[in-house]
C-alpha positions, 0 to 999 in steps of 0.5 A: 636750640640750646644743646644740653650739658649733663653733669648729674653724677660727675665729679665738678672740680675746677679743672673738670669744669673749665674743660667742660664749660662752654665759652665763645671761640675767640683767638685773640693772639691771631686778632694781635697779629691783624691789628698789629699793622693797623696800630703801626698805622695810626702811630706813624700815620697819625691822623690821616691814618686813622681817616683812611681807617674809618674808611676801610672799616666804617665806612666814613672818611670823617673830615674832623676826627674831633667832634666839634662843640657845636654837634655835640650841643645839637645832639644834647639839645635833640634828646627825645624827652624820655630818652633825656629823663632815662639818661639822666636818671641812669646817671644820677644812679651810677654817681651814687652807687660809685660815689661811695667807692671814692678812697681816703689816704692812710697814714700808719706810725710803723714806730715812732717817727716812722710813718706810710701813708698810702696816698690815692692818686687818679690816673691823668689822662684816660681814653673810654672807648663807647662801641658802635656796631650791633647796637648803640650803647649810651650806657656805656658812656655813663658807665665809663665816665661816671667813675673816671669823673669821680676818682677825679681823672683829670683828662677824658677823652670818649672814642666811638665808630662815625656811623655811616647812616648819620646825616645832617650836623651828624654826618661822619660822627659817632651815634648822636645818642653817644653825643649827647651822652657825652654832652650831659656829663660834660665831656667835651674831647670826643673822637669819631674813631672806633675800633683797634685804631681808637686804641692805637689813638688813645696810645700814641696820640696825634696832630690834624692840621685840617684846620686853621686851628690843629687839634691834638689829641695827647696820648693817654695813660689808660684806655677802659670799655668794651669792644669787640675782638679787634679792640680786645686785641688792640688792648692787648698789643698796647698793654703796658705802653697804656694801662686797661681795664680788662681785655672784655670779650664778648657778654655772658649770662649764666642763671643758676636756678630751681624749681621755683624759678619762672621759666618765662622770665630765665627765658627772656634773661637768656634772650637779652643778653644773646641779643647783644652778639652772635658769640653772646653767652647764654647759660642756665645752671638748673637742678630741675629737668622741667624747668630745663623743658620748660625753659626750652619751650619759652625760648622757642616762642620768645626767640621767634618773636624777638626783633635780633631772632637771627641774631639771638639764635645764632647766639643760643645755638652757638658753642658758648651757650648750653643748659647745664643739668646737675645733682642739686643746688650745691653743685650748681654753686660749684658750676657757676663759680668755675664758671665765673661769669660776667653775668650771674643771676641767681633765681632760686628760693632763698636767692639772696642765701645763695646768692651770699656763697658765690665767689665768682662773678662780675656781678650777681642778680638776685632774685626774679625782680633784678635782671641783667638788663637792669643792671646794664641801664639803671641798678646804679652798678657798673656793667663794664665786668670781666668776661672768659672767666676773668671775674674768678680773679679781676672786678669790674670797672670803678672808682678804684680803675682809675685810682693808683695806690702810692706808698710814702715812706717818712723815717726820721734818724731814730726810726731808720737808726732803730731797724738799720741792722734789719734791713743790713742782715736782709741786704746780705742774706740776699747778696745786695750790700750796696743795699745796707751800705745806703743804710749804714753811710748815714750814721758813720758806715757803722750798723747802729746797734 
């Protein structure tokens, strides 16, 4: 089912390793070019475009592209019990993990009478993106408006697909599950739009005038969440009209383990995250050939017994997906790092050790009692991570996301007098003397000396 990529005996520096690593096929550049036409739609068209695309692509025309208190009430109001406590307790985990994130302002004297101070200012308005196709994802919800709350965003608004099966109260709106998310963390501007065209949404904003009252959803500074190849694209066509998070392609498990490591439970990890897509990514770093047997073998009758086993072996089976063999655990290290993965779990002796040496990763499970699935509901960390190799460079969502760093430069006559002929000397060496003579025209036209 998984095809096998032997590295013991290789060289595995980082150019080897990129090459050789599996990763899922997406051409995101071609995607830019589909959705380009469907954001110049909805930014000419405004909200009946965006109709007319729920149409094409979800199959729903929705009369109200707003969901309206009321539905958003019910759906809170229609939790299953359990479901309600989950929720919640997810929530409560997120808001404490996230709470230590939030940054203070700092002051710094340079010299007397000269001070920075970086001030930390929340961005004013975001739009959170919740997909909607394979699965239901409330999870995302929380992990989305959790830390955008916390820096203190002033404007949120959620967008996910209407799904064509939804009857009742719910007919022609996202997931009633995504409602009452948003209904439990009290956000109350929710539109029934998804793909690229919830992106060019939250870009360009709109008018509907379907009721007496219009409604208006105003344009957005940044846009965060996951999504599939279209919104991936649509982030990357609108970047710099708005701010992202990341362009998230599809999810990534990579497991570095041992000998030790139970083959039934890096089984079942495999399968969870290949749950999620076909392009779902699923890796086992291991320098134990009968773990790597073993693994097969668990994989076999779990993958059979699974609900998505079409899904999931498709998955397994793809490109993006492989057990990789090598020498010894110091070499599994350098494969996951080259790897970078959304998702490391580390299931070796001594895994917090090892664990403490990884250098790239969205986030990293240690140990057999902390899967990825936890991390995904309830760990109290965030699961929107970066993917394709991003975390070599990029983190995952937080309090910092939605947080912008802003220098105020305070300089009294002495202390600007004091570094004058410095900042006169850099203006020349680099040919700007218009720069030093802002400087110089405030005492005389003379460089203080």
């Amino acid at each position: 089912m998984m095809s096998t990529l032997d590295l013991r005996g290789h060289a595995l520096d980082v150019r080897t390793l990129r090459r050789a690593l599996p990763r899922a096929e997406l051409d995101v550049t071609a995607a830019m070019e589909q959705v380009r036409p469907i954001c110049a739609e909805v930014q000419h068209g405004g909200a009946e475009a965006l109709r007319a695309l729920g149409e094409r692509f979800d199959g729903v025309r929705p009369t109200h592209l707003r969901v309206p208190a009321q539905v958003l009430q019910a759906a809170r109001d229609g939790l299953e019990p359990d479901l309600r406590a989950a929720l919640l307790e997810s929530i409560r985990r997120v808001r404490l993990v996230h709470g230590d994130q939030r940054r203070t302002d700092t002051t710094t004297e340079v010299v007397p009478g000269g001070t920075v101070t970086e001030r930390w200012v929340p961005v004013e308005r975001v739009g959170l993106y919740v997909p909607g196709g394979l699965a239901v994802y409330p999870s995302s919800v929380v992990m989305n408006v959790v830390p955008a709350q916390l820096a203190g965003v002033g404007s949120l608004a959620v967008a996910s697909p209407p799904q064509r099966d939804n009857t009742g109260v719910f007919t022609g709106y996202p997931h009633p599950t995504i409602l009452a998310t948003c209904a439990l963390l009290g956000v109350e501007e929710v539109y029934a739009v998804g793909g690229a065209q919830a992106v060019a949404m939250f870009a360009y904003g709109f008018t509907d005038g379907v009721d007496a009252a219009a409604v208006t959803c105003e344009p957005v500074s940044m846009v965060t969440g996951p999504g599939n190849i279209w919104v991936v694209a649509a982030k990357r066509l609108l970047k710099g009209l708005i701010g992202i998070d990341a362009e998230a392609g599809p999810t990534e498990i990579a497991i570095l383990a041992d000998d030790s490591a139970d083959p039934e439970l890096v089984a079942a990890d495999l399968v969870s995250q290949a749950e999620h897509d076909p392009l779902a990514a699923s890796v086992l770093v291991t320098d134990s050939a009968q773990l790597a047997a073993a693994t097969r073998t668990a994989l076999a009758r779990r993958v059979a017994a699974t609900k998505h086993h079409e899904r999931v072996s498709t998955a397994l089976a793809g490109t993006q997906s492989r057990i990789v063999l090598v020498d010894d655990l110091a070499a599994g290290l350098a494969v996951v790092d080259a790897y970078a993965a959304e998702h490391l779990e580390i299931q070796t002796r001594d895994a917090a050790a090892v664990a403490s040496r990884v250098r790239n990763a969205g986030a990293v499970f240690v140990g057999p009692y902390a899967p990825v699935s936890l991390g995904d509901y309830a760990a109290g960390s965030n699961h929107v991570l970066p993917t394709a190799g991003c975390a070599s460079h990029s983190s995952g969502l937080s309090v910092q996301s939605f947080l912008r760093g802003i220098h105020v430069v305070d300089y009294d006559r002495a202390a600007l007098r004091d570094v004058a002929r410095h900042v006169v000397t850099l203006a020349q060496a680099e040919d700007l003397p218009a720069h030093g003579e802002a400087v110089t025209a405030r005492f005389g036209n003379e460089v203080p000396r």
